[in-house]
C-alpha positions in Angstrom: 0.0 0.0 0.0 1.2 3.2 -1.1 2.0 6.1 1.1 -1.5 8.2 -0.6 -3.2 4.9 -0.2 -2.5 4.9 3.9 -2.7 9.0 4.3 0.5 8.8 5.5 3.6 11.1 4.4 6.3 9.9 2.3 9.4 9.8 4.0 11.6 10.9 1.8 14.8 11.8 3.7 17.7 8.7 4.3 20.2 8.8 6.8 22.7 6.4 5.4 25.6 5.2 7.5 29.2 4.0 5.8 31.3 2.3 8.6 35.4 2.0 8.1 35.2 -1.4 6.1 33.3 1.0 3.0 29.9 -0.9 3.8 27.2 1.3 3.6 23.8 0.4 5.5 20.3 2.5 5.6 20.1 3.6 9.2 16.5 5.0 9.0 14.0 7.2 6.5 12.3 10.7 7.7 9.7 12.6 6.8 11.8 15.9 7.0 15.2 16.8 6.1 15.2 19.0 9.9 15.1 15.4 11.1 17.5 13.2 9.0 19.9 15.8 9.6 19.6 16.0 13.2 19.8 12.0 13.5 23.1 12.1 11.2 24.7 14.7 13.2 23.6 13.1 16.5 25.4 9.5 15.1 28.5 11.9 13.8 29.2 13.1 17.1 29.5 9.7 18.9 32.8 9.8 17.0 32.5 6.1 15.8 35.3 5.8 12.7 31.2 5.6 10.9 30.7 8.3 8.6 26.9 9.7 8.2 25.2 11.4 5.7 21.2 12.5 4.2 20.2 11.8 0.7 17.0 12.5 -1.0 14.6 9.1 -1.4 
């Protein structure tokens, strides 16, 4: 079922996560780029070797 289908937003924001073997994973999909961001940044600063970054669905 679609997201129009449901009534519910698309989420269309992807935090992705690459760790320090160059495997990259989907950590989680948000509604708003406010959001994704502040996820990413929130991972970034646990100052894993894990690099974080937002991408447009």
């Amino acid at each position: 079922m679609s997201a129009e289908e449901t009534g519910d937003r698309p989420r269309r924001w992807i935090v992705w996560r690459q760790d320090d073997n160059g495997n990259r994973f989907e950590v989680n999909r948000y509604e708003s780029r406010a959001d994704a961001d502040e996820v990413a940044a929130t991972m970034e600063a646990r100052g894993h070797k894990q690099i974080y970054w937002v991408a447009e669905v």
